[in-house]
C-alpha positions in Angstrom: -12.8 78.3 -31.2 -13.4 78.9 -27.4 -16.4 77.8 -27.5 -15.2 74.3 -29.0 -12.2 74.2 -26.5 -15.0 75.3 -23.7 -16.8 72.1 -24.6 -14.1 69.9 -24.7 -12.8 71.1 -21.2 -16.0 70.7 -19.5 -16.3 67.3 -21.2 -13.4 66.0 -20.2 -14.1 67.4 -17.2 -17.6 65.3 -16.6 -15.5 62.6 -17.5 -13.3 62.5 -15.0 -16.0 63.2 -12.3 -17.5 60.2 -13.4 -14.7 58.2 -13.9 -13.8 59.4 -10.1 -16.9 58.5 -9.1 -17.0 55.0 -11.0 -13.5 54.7 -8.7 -15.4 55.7 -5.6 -18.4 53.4 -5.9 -16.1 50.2 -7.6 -14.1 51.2 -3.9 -17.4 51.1 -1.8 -18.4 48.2 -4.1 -15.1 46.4 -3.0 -15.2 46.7 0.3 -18.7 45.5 0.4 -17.8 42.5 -1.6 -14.5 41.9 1.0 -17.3 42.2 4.1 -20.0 39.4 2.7 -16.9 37.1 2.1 -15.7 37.5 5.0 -18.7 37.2 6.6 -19.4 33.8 4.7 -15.6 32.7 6.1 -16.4 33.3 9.5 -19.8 31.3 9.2 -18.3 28.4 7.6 -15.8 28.4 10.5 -18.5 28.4 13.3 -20.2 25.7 11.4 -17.4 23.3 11.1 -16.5 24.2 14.7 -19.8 23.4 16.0 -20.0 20.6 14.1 -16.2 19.0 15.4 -17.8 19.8 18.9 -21.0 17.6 18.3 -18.5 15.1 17.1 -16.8 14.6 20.2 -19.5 14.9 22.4 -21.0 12.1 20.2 -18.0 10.0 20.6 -17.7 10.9 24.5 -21.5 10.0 25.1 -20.8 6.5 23.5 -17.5 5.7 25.4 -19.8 6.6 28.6 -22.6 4.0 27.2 -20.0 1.8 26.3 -19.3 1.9 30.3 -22.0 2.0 31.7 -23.5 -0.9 29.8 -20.7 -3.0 30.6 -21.0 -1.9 34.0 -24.7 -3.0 34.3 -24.1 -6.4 32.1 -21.7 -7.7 35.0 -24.1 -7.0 37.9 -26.5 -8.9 35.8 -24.1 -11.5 35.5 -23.1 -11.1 38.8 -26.9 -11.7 40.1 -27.4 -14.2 37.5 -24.7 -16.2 39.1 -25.6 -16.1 42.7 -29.0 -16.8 41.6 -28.0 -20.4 40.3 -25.9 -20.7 43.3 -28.8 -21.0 45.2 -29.9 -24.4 43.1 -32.4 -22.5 41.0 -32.8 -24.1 37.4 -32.4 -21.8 34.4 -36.0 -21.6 33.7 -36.6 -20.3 37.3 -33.6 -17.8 37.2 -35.2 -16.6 33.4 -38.8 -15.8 34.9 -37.1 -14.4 37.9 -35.0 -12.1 36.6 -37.3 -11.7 33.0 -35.1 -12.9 30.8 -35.1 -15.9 28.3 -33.8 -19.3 29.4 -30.8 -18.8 26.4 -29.6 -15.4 28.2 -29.5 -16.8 31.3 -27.9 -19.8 29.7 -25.4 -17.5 27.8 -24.4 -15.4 30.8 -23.8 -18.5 32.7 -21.7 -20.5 30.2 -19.8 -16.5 29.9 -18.9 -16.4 33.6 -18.2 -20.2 34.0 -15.6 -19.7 30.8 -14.8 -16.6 32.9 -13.9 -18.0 36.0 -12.1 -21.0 34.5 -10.1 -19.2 32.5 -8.7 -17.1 35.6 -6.5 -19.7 37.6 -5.9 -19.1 40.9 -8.9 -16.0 41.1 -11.7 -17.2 43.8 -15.5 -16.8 43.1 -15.5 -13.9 45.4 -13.1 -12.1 43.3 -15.2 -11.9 40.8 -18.3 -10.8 42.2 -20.0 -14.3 42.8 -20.3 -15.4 46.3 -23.4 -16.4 47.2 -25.7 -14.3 49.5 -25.2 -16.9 52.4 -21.6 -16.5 52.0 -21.3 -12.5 52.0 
């Protein structure tokens, strides 16, 4: 009968060591598990972060554009103007400045409407006084 209760001892025994050691490595295991997702948490964070960034440097870079363009358009007006102050027809002003005879046509009409809807606001106010004037 030792023998028997020898055996069962020392296989209960093995049974807990492995059980122990199931314990230890479903532990390690777990906190493996824990570190990759936190590691894919942290990623997904930079990502969207970067990608909010890009976003609004996007949207900055096209309120700058949106600026300077408008900026440039009413120089060219502005030029286009003086230029047919000086009796130049639209076809002359066109292969002056490069442009077709409807753009120059177009920004005339534009800063004639301009100007006429302003009451009260001179030529020079807007930028249009001829170069003999200035």
């Amino acid at each position: 009968m030792g023998k028997a209760t020898n055996a069962a001892v020392t296989a209960r025994a093995r049974t807990r060591g492995r059980r122990i050691a199931a314990d230890v490595d479903g532990a390690a295991r777990q906190q493996r598990l824990d570190v990759a997702a936190a590691e894919v948490h942290r990623a997904r964070e930079v990502i969207e972060s970067a990608r909010e960034r890009a976003a609004l440097a996007v949207a900055a870079a096209r309120a700058v554009e949106r600026e300077q363009v408008a900026d440039a358009e009413a120089v060219i007006a502005g030029a286009v103007r003086r230029l047919s102050d000086e009796r130049l027809t639209v076809a002359q002003v066109a292969d002056l400045v490069g442009m077709t005879g409807p753009e120059v046509r177009r920004i005339l009409r534009t800063t004639s409407k301009t100007l006429q809807d302003s009451p009260g606001v001179s030529a020079a106010a807007h930028g249009t006084v001829s170069s003999t004037e200035s």
